[in-house]
Every structure is written in structure tokens, then in C-alpha cells.
N, C-alpha and C positions, 0 to 999 in steps of 0.2 A: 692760673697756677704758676707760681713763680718758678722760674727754672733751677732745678737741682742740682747740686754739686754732691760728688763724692756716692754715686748708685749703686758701684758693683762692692764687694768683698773690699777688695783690693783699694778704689778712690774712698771710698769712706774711713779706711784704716789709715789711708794716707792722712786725710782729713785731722781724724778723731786724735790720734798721736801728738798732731800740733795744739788741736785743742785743749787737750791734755793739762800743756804747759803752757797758757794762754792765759796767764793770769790776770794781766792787764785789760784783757778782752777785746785786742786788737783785729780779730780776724774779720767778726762779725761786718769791719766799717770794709775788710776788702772783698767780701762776699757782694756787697753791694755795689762796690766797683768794678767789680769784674762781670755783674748782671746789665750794668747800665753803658759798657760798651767801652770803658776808659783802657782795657788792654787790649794796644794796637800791633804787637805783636812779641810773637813767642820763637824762640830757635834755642834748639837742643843739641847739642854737639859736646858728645862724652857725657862727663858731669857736670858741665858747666851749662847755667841756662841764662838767657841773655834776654828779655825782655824791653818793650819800650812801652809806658804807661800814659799818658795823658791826662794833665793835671790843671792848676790856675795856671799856670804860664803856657807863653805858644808854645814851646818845644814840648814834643814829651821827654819824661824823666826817665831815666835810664834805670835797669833794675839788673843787678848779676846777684846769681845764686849759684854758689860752689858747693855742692855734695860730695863729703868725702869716699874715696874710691873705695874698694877691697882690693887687698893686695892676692897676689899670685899665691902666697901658702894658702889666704885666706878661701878664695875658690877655689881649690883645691881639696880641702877639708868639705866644703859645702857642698861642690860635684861629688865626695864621695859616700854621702851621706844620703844622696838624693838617687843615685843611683841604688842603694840599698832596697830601695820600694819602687818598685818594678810598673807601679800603677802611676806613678807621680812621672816617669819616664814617659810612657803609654802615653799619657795626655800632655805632656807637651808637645809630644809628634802631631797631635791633633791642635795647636795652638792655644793651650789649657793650661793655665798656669792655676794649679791647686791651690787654695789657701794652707797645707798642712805643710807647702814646701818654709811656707814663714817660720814654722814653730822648729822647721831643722834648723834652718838660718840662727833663729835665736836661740835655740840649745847650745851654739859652737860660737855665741857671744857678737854674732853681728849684727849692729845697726840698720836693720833693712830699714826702718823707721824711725826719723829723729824722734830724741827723747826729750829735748831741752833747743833752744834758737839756737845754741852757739855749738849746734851738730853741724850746722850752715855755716858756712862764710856768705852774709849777705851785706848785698849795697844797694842804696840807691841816691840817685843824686839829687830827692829832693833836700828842702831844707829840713825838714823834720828830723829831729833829733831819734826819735822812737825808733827801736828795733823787734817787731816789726813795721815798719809804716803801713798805711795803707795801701801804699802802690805796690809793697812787696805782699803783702796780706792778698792782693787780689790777683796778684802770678800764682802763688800757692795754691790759690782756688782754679783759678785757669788748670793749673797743672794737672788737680786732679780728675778733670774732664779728661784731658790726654791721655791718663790711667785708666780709667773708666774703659776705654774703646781702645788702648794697648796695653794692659796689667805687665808686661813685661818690660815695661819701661820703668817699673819701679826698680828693678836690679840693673838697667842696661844706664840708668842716670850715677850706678857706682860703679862704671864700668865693665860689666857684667853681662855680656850676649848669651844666657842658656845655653839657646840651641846649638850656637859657635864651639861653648863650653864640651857638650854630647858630639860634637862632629870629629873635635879634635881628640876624644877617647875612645873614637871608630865604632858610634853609636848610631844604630841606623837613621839619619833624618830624609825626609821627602823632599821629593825636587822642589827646590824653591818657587818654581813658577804656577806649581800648583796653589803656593797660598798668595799669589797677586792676582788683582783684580783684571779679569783680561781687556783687552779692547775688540771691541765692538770688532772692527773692520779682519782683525785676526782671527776669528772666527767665522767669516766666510769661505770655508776650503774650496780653492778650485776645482772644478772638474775637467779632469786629466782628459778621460776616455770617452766616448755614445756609449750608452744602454744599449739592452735590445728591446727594448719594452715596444710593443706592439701599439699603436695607435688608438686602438679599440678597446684596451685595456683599458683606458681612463672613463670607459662605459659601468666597468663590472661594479660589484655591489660591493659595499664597506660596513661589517657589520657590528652595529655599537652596540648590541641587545646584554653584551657579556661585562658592557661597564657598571660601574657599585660605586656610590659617593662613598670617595675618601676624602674629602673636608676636614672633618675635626678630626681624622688619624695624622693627616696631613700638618695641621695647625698643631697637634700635641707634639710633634718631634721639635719644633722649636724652643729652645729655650723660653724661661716668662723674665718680663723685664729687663728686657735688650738696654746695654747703656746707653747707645747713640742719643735714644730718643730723650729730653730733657728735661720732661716735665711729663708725669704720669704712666702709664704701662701700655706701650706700642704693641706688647704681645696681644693684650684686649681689643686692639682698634683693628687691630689685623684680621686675628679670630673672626672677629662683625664683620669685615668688609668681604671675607672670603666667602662667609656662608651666606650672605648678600647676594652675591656676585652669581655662586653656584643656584640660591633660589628664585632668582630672576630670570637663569636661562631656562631653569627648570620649565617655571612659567610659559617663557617664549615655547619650547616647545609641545607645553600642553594645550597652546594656542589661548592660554589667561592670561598672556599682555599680547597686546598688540607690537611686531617688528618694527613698524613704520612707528610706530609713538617709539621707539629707542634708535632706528637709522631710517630718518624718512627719507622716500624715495620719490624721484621725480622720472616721469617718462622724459627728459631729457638726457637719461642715462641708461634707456633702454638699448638690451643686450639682445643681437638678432642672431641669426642662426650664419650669417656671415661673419661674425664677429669672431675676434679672436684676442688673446690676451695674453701681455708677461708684465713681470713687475721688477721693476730697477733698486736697489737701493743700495746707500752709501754706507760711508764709518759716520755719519751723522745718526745715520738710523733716518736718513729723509727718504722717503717712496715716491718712487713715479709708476703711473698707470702707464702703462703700453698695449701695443696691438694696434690689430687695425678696424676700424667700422664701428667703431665706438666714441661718444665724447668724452667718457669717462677720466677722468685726470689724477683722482684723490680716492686714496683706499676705504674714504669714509663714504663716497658716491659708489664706490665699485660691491660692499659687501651687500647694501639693501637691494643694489640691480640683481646680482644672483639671489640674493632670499627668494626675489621675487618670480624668478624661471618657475613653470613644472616639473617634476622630475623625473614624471613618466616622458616628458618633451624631450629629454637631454638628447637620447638620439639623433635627434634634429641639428642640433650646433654641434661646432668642431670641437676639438679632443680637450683644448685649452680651458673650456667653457666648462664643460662636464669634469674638468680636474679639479677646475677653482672650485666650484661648486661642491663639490666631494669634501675639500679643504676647508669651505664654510661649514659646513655638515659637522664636519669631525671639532673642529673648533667650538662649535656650539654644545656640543653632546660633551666634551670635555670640561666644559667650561660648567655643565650642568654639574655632571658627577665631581666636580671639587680636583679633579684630575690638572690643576694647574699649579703652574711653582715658581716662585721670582728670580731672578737672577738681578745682581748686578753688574755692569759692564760700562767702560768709558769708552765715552763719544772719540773722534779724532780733533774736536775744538778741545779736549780733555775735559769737558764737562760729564758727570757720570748719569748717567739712568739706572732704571730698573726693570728689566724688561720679563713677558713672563713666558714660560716653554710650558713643553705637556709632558705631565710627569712621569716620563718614562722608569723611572727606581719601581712604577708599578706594573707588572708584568701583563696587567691589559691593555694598558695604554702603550706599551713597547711594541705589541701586538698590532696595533690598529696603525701606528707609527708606521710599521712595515710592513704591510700591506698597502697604505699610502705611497708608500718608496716605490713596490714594487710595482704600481698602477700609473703613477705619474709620468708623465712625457717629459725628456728634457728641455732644459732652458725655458720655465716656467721664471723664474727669477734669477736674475745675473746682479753681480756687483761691481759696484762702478768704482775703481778703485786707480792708486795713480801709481805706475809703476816706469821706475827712472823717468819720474819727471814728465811723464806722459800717462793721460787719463786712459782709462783702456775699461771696456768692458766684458768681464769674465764670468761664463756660466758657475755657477754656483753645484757643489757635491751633495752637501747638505741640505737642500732645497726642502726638501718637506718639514724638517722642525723649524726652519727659518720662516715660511709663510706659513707655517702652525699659529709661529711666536707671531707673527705681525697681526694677522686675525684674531687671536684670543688677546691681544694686548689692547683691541679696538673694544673685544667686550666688555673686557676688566675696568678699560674706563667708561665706557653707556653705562654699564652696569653699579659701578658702585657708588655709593653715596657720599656727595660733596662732601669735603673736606673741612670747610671752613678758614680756608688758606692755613690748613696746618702741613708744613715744608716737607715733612715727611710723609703724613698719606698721601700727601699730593705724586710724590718721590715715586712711590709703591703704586699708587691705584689710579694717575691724572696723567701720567707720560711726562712728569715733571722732569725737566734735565738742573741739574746744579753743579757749580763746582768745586763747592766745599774748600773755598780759600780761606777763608776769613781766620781768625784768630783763635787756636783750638780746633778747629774744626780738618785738621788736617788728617783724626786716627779716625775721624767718623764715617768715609767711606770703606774704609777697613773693617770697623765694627759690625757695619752691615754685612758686606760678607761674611765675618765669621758669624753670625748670626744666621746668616743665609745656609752654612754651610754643612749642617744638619742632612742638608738637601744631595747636598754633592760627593759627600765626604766617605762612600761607602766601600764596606773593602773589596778589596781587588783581589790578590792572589789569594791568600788565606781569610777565610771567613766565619767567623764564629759560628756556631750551632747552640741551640739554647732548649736544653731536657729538663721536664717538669716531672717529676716524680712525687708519686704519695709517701706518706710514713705513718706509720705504727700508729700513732696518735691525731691521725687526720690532722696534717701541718702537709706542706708541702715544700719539696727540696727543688731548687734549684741547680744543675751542673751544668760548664761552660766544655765546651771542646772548640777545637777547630779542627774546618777543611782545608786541603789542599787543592785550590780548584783547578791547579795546573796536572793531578794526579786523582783524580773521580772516582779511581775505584778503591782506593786506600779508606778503609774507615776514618771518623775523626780522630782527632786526637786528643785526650782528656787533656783539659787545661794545668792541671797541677804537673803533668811531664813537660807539657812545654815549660812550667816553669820552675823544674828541679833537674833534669835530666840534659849532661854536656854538650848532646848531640844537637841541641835548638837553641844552643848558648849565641852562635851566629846569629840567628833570624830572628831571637826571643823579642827583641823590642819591635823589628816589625812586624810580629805576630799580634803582638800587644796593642798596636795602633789602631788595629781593626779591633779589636777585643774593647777598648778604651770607649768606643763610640757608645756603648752601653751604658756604661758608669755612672749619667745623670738618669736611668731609666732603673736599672736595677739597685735597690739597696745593700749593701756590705759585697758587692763585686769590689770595688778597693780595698778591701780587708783583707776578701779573698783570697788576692793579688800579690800584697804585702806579704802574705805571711803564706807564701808559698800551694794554697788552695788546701791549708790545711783546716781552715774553717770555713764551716759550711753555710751555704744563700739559704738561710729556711725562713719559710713567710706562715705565721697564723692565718685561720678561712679569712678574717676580716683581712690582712696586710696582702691576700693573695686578686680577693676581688676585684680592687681596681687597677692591678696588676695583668689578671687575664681579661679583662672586659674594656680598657682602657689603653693602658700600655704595651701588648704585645702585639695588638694590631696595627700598631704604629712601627713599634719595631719591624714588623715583617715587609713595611716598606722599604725597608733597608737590605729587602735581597740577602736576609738573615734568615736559616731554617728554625723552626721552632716544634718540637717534637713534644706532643701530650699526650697523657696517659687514656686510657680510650674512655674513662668514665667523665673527663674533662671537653672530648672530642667533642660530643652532641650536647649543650648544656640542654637543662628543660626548664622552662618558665611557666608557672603557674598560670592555667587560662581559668576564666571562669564558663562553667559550664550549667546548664539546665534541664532540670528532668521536668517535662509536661504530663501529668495525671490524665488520664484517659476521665474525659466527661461521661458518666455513667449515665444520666438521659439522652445522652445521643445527640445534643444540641449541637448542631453543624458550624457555628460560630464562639468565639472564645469574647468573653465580659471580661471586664473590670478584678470581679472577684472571681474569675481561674486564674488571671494573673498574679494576683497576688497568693495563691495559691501554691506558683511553682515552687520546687525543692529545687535550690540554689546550689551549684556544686564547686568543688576546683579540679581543674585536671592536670595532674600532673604525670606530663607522659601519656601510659596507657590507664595507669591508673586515678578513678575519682573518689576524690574524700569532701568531707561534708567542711560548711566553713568554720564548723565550730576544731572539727579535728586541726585544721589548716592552721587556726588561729595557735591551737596547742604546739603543733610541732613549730610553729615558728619564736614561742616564747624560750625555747631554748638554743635558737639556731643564731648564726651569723647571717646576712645576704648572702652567704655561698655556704652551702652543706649537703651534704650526702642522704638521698632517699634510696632506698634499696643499692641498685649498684650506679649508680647517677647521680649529677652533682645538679643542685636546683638552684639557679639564681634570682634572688627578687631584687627588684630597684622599687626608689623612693614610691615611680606610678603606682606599682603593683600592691604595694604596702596601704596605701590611700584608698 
């Protein structure tokens, strides 16, 4: 599939515009210039963009593109306009740049998008006469890759920083360092102090019976059609590899695949009851096995050696042994239930990865996280790190989501299925490192975080609350409030005072950032917003279905409460059920013809109805509707 330009809202509008006025039909020859490699580089500085293209002759040919600015009244007018809609605020705090902010842009008469070439001052220094040539025709394509994976470079190429714009009218923005991709080696926190963690603790039990695959809650929170990826829909490849990944551990541990067929082991890596163990690793993300009485050297020798301990044996070996092992346990059982989440992070060669943790946003696995804390011995894993120019090794604070992430990041690649050297599952699912130098490719580690950042981005102090109410005419209303979670015993607070009432005029947009995270999930929440929460979230039985059955189990990963009305609490699902006729001869065995015999039922709840009644009350029903005082869901199986 040829690789795509222009994916998101934003690169495609970029696109289309030029299109537009493309009369000559110049673009198309630099679509293909800029697929076959001839733009050798790109730098953005202000409004001017400065390009080197490679053409028939050795040098490349030089390309500048002048974007005219907006002036100071100009954003000003546009800042005040955008400020107006309280929702378009909200999601840029979130890195969101709406496409509705275009149509304020153009109501107050600005060019966010040329209309015509000679919006550009362009040059280039082949000989071709044409404006555009090809070599500028394939920057403009380049460019809108750039767009694609930073949408706000579309106003920052007219001088134009937003969020600079909302800082300087003392509008709440987030520490910047939250939205850079961190490095690898910064995220090792040292450990200051000794635990007192008991030795024999690393014996006790760890118990995973309370975990629930969250997989596909997990994969719905992400956006579909991530830009980075440039040819086809990464959300789809992801979805596969994830519920892959979780049915293969499944597997392993129903004992329906074989360990050794996924980390074969050799008794040259047997672990004895003298053994002992820690693990080293760098800002590379490189591991080294330690300990002593062991050969072991490589995390891919060390997991199959503990698979293969007993674990009524544990007693037997030292504290270290029975911890890692606890650590494989928990990684594997994690890995089953979908409980896993990517992160990206750069190496200290500034190569990026993607590495993956245990999804603690879910309140079991937080659970089992600290319990692991609380059981583990120190200085199981230290970090090798160079401080003033001298290497030095430091026990590690965080050690249990660190050798979480290192084990489950060993499964994620056994486990998933080859790539086909595609750059990015490899990225996500192979322990691929890249570093995204090349030409363009400079907002596409960016991309991925904010892609990623569904995952990270939950609220903190103030937290939304999400009430599902009936109405008169079986519809259901949706009402926003928020918590104060620095004040617990304070009820929420209805979202329409936060945003009418002077007293939250301070905090109102950081209220909103957390509230914001919603707004691809629920329908007319931006409306909501807009216009003060004077109009109301209401969903038809069909608009509400794959709302409650789909979308708010997803949301509830977000450490978001979500309060239903108690007829929505318990749903009931149509079972089928059979009544057996008492054989009036007394034949001690059931034929052919009693079976067919039986009266066929449905149960719903306590009550059964026949299929033919089932049949009726569903010719007037949506998938979700009301039987006595209870709401009945059927899906497409149940219908069939």
C-alpha cells in the first residue's frame, strides 16, 4: 500500500486546499517525489521552511516556503474567540487541537489555509520555470506528514504557539515536561533509604484470582487511525497483536502451549537452591543477569530457568529466587488478562523504544503492583548509570514496575506475531529501537506518545463523575460533575457551575482538562461545554447500547466514577432454557424423539417466556430495553 499523505483532519485539509487551486495538476508529480525519497531535508523555523530536495543534478536543489504570519491584533481577535468555548480550551490542555478552532479562525477572515500559490512566497532553485515545481510540490507533501503527527504546526508556521497564546492570558497550561517523551535512564529513581521488608516475605502468596481481561477496554481507549503509522490503520494491527499476545499467555497458562516451545530452556541455566540473583540495567535498556551460582547471563536464559522451578520447592532457594519468580508469575498472569500498556521512552544513544508496564490506571493490577512492592527484598535490580563522569551503580526505588516492564516486554515479543519488518509493530511488539531522523519523521515519535497518551493522561486533582439517568420517555441522560479529590468528603460538583459560576473562574480550564478526556468518548459533551451545560447528553436505547456495553468500561479505566441507575446495574441477557416432559412409560433413558420433544424456553432473569413470545417482544425492542423493572441486552450471538 503506498504510503499516505495528509491522514488526520488537519494534513488532509492542509492537503485538499492546495489541491483546490491545483489547476495545472502539479502536485500529484511531488507526491511522488516525496514517496521515492528525493526530500533530503526539512527545517521549520518561524514561518519560513527551508528544504533540500534532490533532483538530475549532484547538488540538491534548494526549496524556501514563506508563510505569511498573523499579526498581533490578528491573534488576538482569534485567542478571543477560542476562549469563548470552554471545550476547544479543555482539549488543547490535552494536546487537542479541534478542527472547529478552523472555522473561528475563518469567521474573523484568516488564512489558516492557502487559498491560491501566491498565499506562499515560494522558491526554488531548480531551473523549472513552474510554480509549483516538483521539488516544492513534494515539501508540501512532506509537510503534511509533519501536520499529521503535530496539527499545531499548522498555526505555529504563522507564527502562532496556542498554548504560548493561553499562558500569556494566565490560562492554566500543564507542566511542559509532562507532554515530552521521557528518557529511559530518568526514570530509574534512586533508592534513598532500606525497607524493612522481612526476607521471608518474598515466600508469601500473590494472589491473581481477582484479575479480568481488559484487552479490548484497554485497545478502545485509543484513538482509531493514529497518523504516525503511513499506510493503513495501526489501531487494527495493535487491537490483533494485543489480544494475541493476552491469548497466548492465556494458553501458557492453561498448560495449551508448551513454555519451552515460546523460551526453551536448557539445564545449562539451571537454578539451584544456592543461587541467587539481581539484574543490572542501563539508559540503553541493556540487562545483565547477576548473582551468584548461576551461568545465567541473558533475561531470555533467565525467565525459562524459573518457569521451570516448582513452586511448592520455593522454600528451598533464597529470597531472590522465590521473588523473581513471583515477578514471572505476575508478568505472565498480566500479560494473560490484557493488563499490559506501551509506553514510549528514549534510549541515552537517543534512539526511542517502546516499552511496556502493567496497567496500573486498573485498580487490580495497582493491587497486585503493591503487594509485589511490599514482598520484594531490596536491590533485586540497580541501574547502571554515569554520574559526574563516573559510572556508578544505584539500587533502584521503583524496582517492581521496572522488572514488571522487563519480563512482560520478553512476552510481548515471544508472544506476538511477526511483523513482516513492518517499522512500527516491530517498534510496539519486537523491542525495535529507532531514531526517527530521517526526513519528516521528526513529529512521529511525538505522535506516538500522544497516541499513547490515552493511557497516562488521567485526572489528578479534579476528576470527573459520569451519572446515567432514565427519562420519561426511556432515553437516557447523561450528567457531568466533578470531584475534588484533594477534599473527599465534599460532594461533586455539577459541571454546569463549574462552568457558569465566578468562584471556579480560576481553576475552570483546569477543571476542564480532566473533563476534556471524555469528549472522543461521549457524544455532544462539547456542546455541553460550549454553551454552558445548558444542553443536555441524552442518548436513544440504540445510541446508549454501545455506550454502556462498550465505552464506559473503558472509561472506567481512567479512574473515572461512573454512577447507574440500579435497573442498568445488573443487565440480563436472554439465556435459553428447556423444560423436559416427564416420560409417562417410565423409560429410564431419553431417544431421539423426547428430544425433540423438549419445550424450548428464554430466561430472562427469573422469569421464562416461550420463543415465540421472545420473538414478539423483540420486534419492537432496540438491543437494550426494558422488561419489567430491568434492562435486557441482546448482542448480534443472542439474535442468531
Amino acid at each position: 500500500m503506498p504510503e499516505k499523505f495528509g491522514k488526520t483532519w488537519w494534513g488532509e485539509h492542509w492537503l485538499r486546499s492546495l489541491e483546490n487551486v491545483d489547476y495545472d495538476n502539479r502536485l500529484p508529480r511531488g507526491a511522488s517525489y516525496a514517496r521515492s525519497g528525493h526530500v533530503k531535508e526539512i527545517k521549520i523555523k518561524g514561518n519560513q521552511i527551508v528544504a533540500k530536495v534532490s533532483g538530475s543534478r549532484a547538488t540538491p536543489y534548494r526549496v524556501t516556503v514563506i508563510v505569511p504570519p498573523f499579526f498581533e491584533d490578528q491573534v488576538e481577535l482569534l485567542m478571543g474567540k477560542i476562549i469563548e468555548r470552554p471545550a476547544l480550551i479543555s482539549k488543547l490542555l490535552n494536546r487537542e487541537l479541534d478542527p472547529a478552532i478552523l472555522t473561528v479562525a475563518e469567521e474573523l477572515g484568516l488564512k489558516v489555509f492557502p487559498r491560491q500559490w501566491t498565499d506562499f512566497k515560494m522558491q526554488c532553485s531548480c531551473p523549472d520555470w513552474a510554480v509549483p515545481c516538483k521539488h516544492l510540490a513534494s515539501v508540501i507533501y512532506m509537510l503534511s506528514r509533519e501536520i499529521d503527527n503535530n496539527p499545531f504546526l499548522v498555526f505555529e508556521i504563522h507564527n502562532v504557539n496556542l498554548l504560548d497564546e493561553l499562558k500569556k492570558r494566565e490560562i492554566f497550561i500543564p507542566d511542559q515536561k509532562k507532554t515530552e517523551i521521557s528518557a529511559l535512564e530518568n526514570l530509574f529513581k534512586e533508592k534513598k533509604t532500606t525497607s524493612e521488608t522481612s526476607e521471608n516475605a518474598a515466600y508469601e502468596r500473590v494472589d491473581f484470582s481477582q484479575l479480568q481481561n481488559i484487552s479490548q477496554a484497554l485497545v478502545q481507549l485509543l484513538p482509531d487511525a493514529p497518523p504516525f503509522y503511513p499506510s493503513g490503520n495501526f489501531h487494527e494491527k495493535y487491537a490483533l497483536q494485543h489480544t494475541r499476545i493476552s491469548r497466548e499467555a492465556t494458553r501458557i497458562l492453561a498448560k495449551k502451549l508448551d513454555f519451552n516451545a515460546v523460551f526453551p530452556y536448557s539445564d545449562k541455566y539451571l537454578l539451584t537452591n544456592r543461587s541467587t540473583l539481581t539484574l543490572t540495567v542501563n539508559g540503553n535498556n541493556e540487562v545483565e543477569v547477576g548473582g551468584e551460582n548461576h551461568e545465567i547471563k541473558r533475561l531470555e536464559h533467565l525467565i525459562p530457568a524459573l518457569f521451570a522451578l516448582n513452586p511448592d520447592r520455593l522454600l528451598d532457594f533464597e529470597p531472590s529466587i522465590a521473588a523473581f519468580h513471583k515477578i514471572l508469575l505476575a508478568s505472565l498472569h498480566l500479560s494473560a488478562n490484557g493488563m499490559v500498556i506501551p509506553q514510549i521512552v528514549q534510549l541515552e544513544d537517543k534512539d526511542f523504544i517502546i516499552r511496556w508496564l502493567p496497567a496500573t490506571i486498573d485498580s487490580r493490577v495497582k493491587t497486585v503492583v503493591e503487594k509485589l512492592t511490599a514482598i520484594l527484598p531490596d536491590g533485586l535490580l540497580q541501574a547502571k548509570k554515569v554520574v559526574r563522569k563516573k559510572e556508578q551503580i544505584l539500587p533502584i526505588e521503583n524496582q517492581t514496575t521496572e522488572i514488571l516492564s522487563l519480563f512482560i516486554g520478553k512476552f510481548v515479543t515471544q508472544l506476538s506475531k511477526s511483523s513482516n519488518n513492518d517499522l512500527f509493530e516491530d517498534l510496539f511488539f519486537k523491542n525495535k529501537s529507532y531514531a526517527f531522523k530521517a526526513v519528516a519523521e521528526n513529529a512521529l515519535s511525538g505522535g506516538i506518545k500522544v497516541w499513547l497518551d490515552r493511557y497516562y493522561l488521567t485526572a489528578e486533582t479534579y476528576k470527573p463523575v459520569i451519572t446515567v439517568s432514565e427519562t420519561l420517555d426511556d432515553e437516557f441522560d447523561v450528567q457531568i460533575s466533578v470531584e475534588d479529590t484533594t477534599q473527599p468528603d465534599i460532594l461533586p460538583i455539577p459541571l454546569e457551575n463549574i462552568l457558569k459560576q465566578k468562584q471556579f473562574e480560576k481553576q475552570r480550564f483546569k477543571i476542564l482538562q480532566g473533563v476534556s478526556l471524555l469528549t472522543p468518548f461521549i457524544r455532544g459533551l462539547d456542546t455541553h461545554i460550549n454553551f454552558g451545560g445548558d444542553t443536555p447528553i441524552r442518548f436513544s436505547n440504540d445510541e446508549f447500547a454501545p455506550l454502556l456495553m462498550e465505552i464506559l468500561p473503558a472509561i472506567r479505566l481512567l479512574d473515572i466514577k461512573i454512577m447507574l441507575p440500579k435497573s442498568l446495574q445488573e443487565l440480563l441477557r436472554p439465556k435459553v432454557s428447556v423444560k423436559i416432559r416427564r416420560n409417562e412409560e417410565g423409560a429410564g433413558f431419553i431417544n431421539l424423539s423426547d428430544l425433540l420433544s423438549f419445550n424450548w424456553q428464554v430466561a430472562l432473569g427469573e422469569t421464562v417466556i416461550s420463543p415465540e413470545e421472545f420473538n414478539k417482544l423483540m420486534r419492537n425492542a432496540s438491543r437494550l430495553f426494558k422488561f419489567k423493572e430491568n434492562y435486557i441486552y441482546v448482542n448480534e450471538s443472542v439474535l442468531e
